[in-house]
C-alpha positions in Angstrom: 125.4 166.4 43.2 121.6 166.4 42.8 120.3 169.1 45.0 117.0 168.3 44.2 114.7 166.8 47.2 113.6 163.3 47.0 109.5 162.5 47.2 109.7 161.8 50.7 111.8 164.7 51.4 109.1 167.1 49.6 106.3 165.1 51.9 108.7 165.3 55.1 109.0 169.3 54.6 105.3 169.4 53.5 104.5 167.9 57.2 106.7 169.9 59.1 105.7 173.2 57.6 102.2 172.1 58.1 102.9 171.4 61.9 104.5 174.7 61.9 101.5 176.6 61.1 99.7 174.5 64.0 102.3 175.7 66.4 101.9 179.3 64.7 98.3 179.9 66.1 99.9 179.9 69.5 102.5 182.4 69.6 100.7 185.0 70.6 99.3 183.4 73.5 103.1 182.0 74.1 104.1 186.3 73.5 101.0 187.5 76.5 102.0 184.5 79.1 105.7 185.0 79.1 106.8 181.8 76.7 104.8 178.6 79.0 101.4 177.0 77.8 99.4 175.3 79.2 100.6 171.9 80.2 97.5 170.2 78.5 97.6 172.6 75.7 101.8 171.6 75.1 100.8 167.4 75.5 98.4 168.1 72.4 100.9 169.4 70.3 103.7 166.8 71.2 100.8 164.6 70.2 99.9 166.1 66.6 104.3 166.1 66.0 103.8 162.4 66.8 101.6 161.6 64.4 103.1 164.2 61.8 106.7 162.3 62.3 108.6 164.8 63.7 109.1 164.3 67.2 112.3 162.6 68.1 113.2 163.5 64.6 117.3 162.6 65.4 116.3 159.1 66.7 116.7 156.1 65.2 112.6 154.5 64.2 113.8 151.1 66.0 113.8 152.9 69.3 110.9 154.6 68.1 112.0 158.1 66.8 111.5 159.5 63.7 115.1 158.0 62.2 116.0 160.7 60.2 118.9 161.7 58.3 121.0 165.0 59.3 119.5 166.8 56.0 116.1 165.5 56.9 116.5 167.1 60.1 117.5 170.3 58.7 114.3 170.1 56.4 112.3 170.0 59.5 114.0 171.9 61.6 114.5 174.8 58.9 110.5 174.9 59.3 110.1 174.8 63.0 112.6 177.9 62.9 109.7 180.2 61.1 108.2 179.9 64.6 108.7 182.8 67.2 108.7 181.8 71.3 110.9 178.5 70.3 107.8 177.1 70.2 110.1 174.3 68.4 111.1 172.7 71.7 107.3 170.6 71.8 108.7 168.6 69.2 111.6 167.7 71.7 114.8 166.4 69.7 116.7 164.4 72.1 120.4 165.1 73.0 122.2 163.2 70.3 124.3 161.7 72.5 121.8 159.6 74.3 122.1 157.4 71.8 125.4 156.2 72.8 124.0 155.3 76.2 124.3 151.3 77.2 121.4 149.0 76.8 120.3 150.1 80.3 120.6 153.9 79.6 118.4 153.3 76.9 115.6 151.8 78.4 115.9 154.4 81.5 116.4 157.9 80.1 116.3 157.4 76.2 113.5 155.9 75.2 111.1 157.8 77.6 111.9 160.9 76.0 111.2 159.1 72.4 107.9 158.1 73.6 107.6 161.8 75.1 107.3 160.4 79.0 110.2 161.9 80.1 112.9 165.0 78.8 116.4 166.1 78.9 118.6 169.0 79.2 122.1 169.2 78.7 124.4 171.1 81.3 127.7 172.8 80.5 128.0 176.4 80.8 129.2 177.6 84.7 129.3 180.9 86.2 132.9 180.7 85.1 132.7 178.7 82.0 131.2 179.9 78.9 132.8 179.6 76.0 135.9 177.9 77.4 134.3 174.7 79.1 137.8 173.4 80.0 137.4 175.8 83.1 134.7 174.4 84.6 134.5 173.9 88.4 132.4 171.8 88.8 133.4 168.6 89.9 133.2 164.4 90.9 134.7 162.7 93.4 135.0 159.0 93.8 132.7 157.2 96.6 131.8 154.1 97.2 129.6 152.9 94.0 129.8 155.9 92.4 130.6 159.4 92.4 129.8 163.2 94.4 129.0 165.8 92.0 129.6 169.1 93.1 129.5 172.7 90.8 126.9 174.9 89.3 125.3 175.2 85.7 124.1 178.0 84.2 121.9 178.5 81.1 120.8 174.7 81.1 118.3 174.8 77.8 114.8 173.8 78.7 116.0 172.5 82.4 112.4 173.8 83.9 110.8 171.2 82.3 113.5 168.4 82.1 113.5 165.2 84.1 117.2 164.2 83.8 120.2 166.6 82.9 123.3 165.6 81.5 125.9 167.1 83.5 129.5 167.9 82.4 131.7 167.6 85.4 135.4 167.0 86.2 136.0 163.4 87.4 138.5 162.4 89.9 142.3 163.6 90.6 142.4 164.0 86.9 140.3 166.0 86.3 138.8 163.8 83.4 135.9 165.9 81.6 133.0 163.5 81.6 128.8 163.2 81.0 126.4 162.0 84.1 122.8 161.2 84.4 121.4 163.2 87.0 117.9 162.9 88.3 116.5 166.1 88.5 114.5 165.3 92.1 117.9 163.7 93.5 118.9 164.9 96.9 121.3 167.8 96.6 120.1 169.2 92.7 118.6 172.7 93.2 117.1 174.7 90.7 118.4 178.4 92.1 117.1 180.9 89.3 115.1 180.7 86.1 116.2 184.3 84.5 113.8 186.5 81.9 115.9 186.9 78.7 114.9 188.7 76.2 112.8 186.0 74.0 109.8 184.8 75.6 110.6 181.8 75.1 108.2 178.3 76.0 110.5 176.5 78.0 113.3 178.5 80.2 116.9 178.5 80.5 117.2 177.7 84.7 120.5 177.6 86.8 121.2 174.6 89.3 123.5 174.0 91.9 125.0 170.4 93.0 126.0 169.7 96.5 127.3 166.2 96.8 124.9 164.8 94.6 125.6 160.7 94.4 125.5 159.3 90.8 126.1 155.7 90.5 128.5 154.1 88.2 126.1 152.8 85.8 125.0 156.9 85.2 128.3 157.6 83.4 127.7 158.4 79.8 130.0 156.7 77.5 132.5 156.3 80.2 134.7 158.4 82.7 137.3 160.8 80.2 134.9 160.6 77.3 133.0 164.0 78.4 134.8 166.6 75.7 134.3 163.9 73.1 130.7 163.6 73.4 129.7 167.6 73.7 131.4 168.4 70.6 129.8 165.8 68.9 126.2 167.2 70.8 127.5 170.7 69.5 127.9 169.6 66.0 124.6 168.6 65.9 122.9 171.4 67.2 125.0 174.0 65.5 124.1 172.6 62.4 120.2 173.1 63.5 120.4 176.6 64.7 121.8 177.4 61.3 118.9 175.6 59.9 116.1 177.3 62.6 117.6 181.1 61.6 117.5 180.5 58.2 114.0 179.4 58.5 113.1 182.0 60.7 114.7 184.6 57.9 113.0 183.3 55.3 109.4 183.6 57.0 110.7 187.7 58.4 111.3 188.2 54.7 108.1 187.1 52.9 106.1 188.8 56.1 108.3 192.0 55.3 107.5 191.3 51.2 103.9 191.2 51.8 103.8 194.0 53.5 105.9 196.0 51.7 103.4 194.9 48.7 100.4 196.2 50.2 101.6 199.1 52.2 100.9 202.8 50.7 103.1 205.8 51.3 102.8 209.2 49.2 100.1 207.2 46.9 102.3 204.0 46.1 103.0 201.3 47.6 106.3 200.8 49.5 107.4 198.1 47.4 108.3 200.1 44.5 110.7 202.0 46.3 114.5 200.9 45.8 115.4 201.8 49.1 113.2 199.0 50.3 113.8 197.0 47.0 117.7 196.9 48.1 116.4 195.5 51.4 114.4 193.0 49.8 116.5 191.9 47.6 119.5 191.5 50.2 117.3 189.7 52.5 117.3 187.3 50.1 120.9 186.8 49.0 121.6 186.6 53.2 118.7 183.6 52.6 119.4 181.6 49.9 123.4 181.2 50.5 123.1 180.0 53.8 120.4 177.3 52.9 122.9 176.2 50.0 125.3 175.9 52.8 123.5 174.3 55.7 122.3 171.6 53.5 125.3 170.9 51.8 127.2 170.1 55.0 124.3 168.3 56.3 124.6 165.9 53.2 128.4 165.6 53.8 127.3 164.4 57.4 125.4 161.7 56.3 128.2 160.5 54.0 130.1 157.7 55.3 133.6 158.2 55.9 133.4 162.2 56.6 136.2 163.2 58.7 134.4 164.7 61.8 137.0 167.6 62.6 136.2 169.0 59.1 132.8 168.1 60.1 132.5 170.5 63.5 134.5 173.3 61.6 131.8 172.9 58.7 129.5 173.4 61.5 130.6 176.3 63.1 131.0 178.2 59.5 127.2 177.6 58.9 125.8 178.3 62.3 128.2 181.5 62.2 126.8 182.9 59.0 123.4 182.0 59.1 122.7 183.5 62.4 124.9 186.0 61.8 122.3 186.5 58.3 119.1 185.9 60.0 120.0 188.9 62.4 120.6 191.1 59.6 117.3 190.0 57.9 115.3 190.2 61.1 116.7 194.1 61.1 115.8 194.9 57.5 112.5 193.1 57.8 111.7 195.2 61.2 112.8 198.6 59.2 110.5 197.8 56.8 107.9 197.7 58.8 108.4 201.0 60.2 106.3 201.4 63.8 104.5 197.9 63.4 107.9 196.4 63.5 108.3 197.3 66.7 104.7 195.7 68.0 105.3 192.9 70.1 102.0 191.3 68.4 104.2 191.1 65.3 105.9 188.2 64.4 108.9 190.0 63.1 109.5 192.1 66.1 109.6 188.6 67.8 111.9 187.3 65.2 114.3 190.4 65.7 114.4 189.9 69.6 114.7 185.9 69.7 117.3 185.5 66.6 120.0 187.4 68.8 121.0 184.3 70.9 121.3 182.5 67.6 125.0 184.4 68.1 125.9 183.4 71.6 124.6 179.6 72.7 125.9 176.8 71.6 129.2 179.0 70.9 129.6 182.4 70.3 130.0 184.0 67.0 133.8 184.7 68.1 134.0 180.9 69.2 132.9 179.6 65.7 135.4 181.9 63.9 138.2 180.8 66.2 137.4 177.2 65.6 136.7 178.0 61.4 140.2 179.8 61.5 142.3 176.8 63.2 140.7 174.3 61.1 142.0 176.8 58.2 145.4 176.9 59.2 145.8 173.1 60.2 144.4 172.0 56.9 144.3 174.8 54.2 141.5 176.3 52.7 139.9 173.4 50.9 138.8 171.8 53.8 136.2 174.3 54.6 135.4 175.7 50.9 135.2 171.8 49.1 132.6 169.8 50.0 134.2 166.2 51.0 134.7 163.8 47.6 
């Protein structure tokens, strides 16, 4: 296994980093407004990630994305995470699961989003459904030429500023789990609440309501059943980037936490030649390394024809687990370090500290992954999860 990056894996990193530092300059104006910028301000940077190629990063080129490989996204996106406010949503990355759309999907909610005209949000999580979406309430009923989508969604990722949502609804006497194109402006979607966490974050995380909202046939992502099938395959993928993101984001908390630990002086030395803040240094960087190792491996694994996906989601779930479980502990040593300044808002690592705890609760809890690492443990032994796949 050569771990080393290719040429145009060292340029791809080179141009995300780079865009990175663009997005940089504007955290702090992201930190005094709240999380939004200006809409003119957010339509030049998806411009500059356009031209840097890394917009629409997960998309194939022929639809006009970037068409990058699962470890090229984790190069980018490991990058964009060394930015606070999630400043990392202007260079939108689809919901991978758009791409199994029909040819008319495509050309009506996909490829907009490629070309930056249009954007998505995926809806899940109900008042009563968290980390158990089996319970969901919300619901479809059969009508003539479609369907009557009733239920609420709660923490629906960047649904402010999305067009469309994908909504995961119950369909019929079944009760067969299943995906649906939703117009945002149809009659009978209401946007009830957008709630202040505790990131200040660009784009929110709204609630909606849906009271007999029609949604024709032809708005049925990958068919009527195939709902559970196509959000584990959208969780794969983004668990696999939020590992990425927090060990990026740990990485930058720990060489802002080095440099200062370099040039700050206490009792005539600096603080840097202390061992307390050596150990912390030096564990900051263990937490860092082993959890890059990790997240690219399985990323490489993905791209590997023939990898069995079960092993593939439990892979997942171990290295969005312990790299956001990591990142937190970095974020905290990294604060400590900084004593008081830590604790500035104007400081990118007090940011860091604030915004890396969700890292452990969306897209599946800490306790989720662990239950989903342990089952794939005891169905198929221990080399599934320590080995990576020959």
């Amino acid at each position: 296994m050569d771990l080393r990056y290719t040429p145009e894996q060292a340029d791809l990193k080179r141009r995300a980093a780079e865009y990175a530092r663009l997005l940089m300059r504007y955290e702090d104006q992201s930190e005094q407004a709240g999380g939004p910028l200006p809409q003119e301000l957010v339509t030049e940077l998806t411009r500059a990630a356009m031209d840097a190629g890394v917009y629409a990063i997960n998309m194939p080129a022929e639809w006009g994305g970037a068409g990058l490989s699962l470890l090229d996204q984790v190069i980018v996106e490991e990058e964009f995470g060394k930015v606070t406010n999630c400043l990392w949503d202007i260079p939108w990355r689809p919901a991978n699961v758009l791409a199994y759309g029909d040819e008319r999907q495509r050309e009506k909610y996909l490829l907009p989003v490629i070309r930056a005209e249009k954007f998505d949000a995926f809806a899940v999580t109900e008042p009563g459904a968290g980390s158990d979406p089996s319970s969901g309430t919300s619901t479809a009923t059969r009508t003539d030429g479609g369907w009557l989508l009733n239920g609420e969604k709660w923490f629906v990722t960047c649904g402010d500023v999305a067009d469309f949502l994908l909504v995961q609804a119950d369909a019929g006497p079944e009760r067969l789990a299943t995906l649906f194109f939703v117009d945002k402006a149809a009659p009978g979607v209401e946007m009830t609440r957008l709630p202040r966490f505790m990131h200040s974050a660009v784009n929110g995380h709204p609630e909606f309501t849906f009271t007999d909202v029609f949604v024709a046939d032809e708005d049925v992502l990958g068919g009527v059943g195939k709902g559970y099938e196509l959000t584990k395959e959208w969780f794969t993928d983004e668990r696999l980037m939020i590992a990425a993101r927090t060990v990026g984001a740990a990485e930058r908390a720990l060489q802002l936490a080095r440099d200062w630990a370099v040039e700050r002086e206490q009792f005539g030395s600096p603080i840097a030649s202390y061992q307390l803040i050596q150990g912390m240094l030096a564990d900051c960087a263990v937490d860092i390394a082993v959890n890059r190792a990790y997240t690219h491996q399985v990323a490489w694994e993905a791209d590997q024809p023939g990898t069995d996906r079960k092993t593939l989601h439990a892979k997942a779930s171990t290295a969005k687990l312990a790299a956001s479980e990591a990142a937190g502990r970095v974020a905290d040593r990294c604060l400590q370090i900084f004593g008081g300044r830590g604790y500035d808002r104007s400081y990118a690592v007090e940011r860091m500290y604030r915004e890396l705890r969700v890292d452990r609760i969306w897209e599946g809890t800490s306790e989720i992954q662990r239950l989903i690492i342990a089952n794939e443990l005891i169905k198929r032994g221990t080399s599934a999860l320590a080995l990576p796949t020959p």
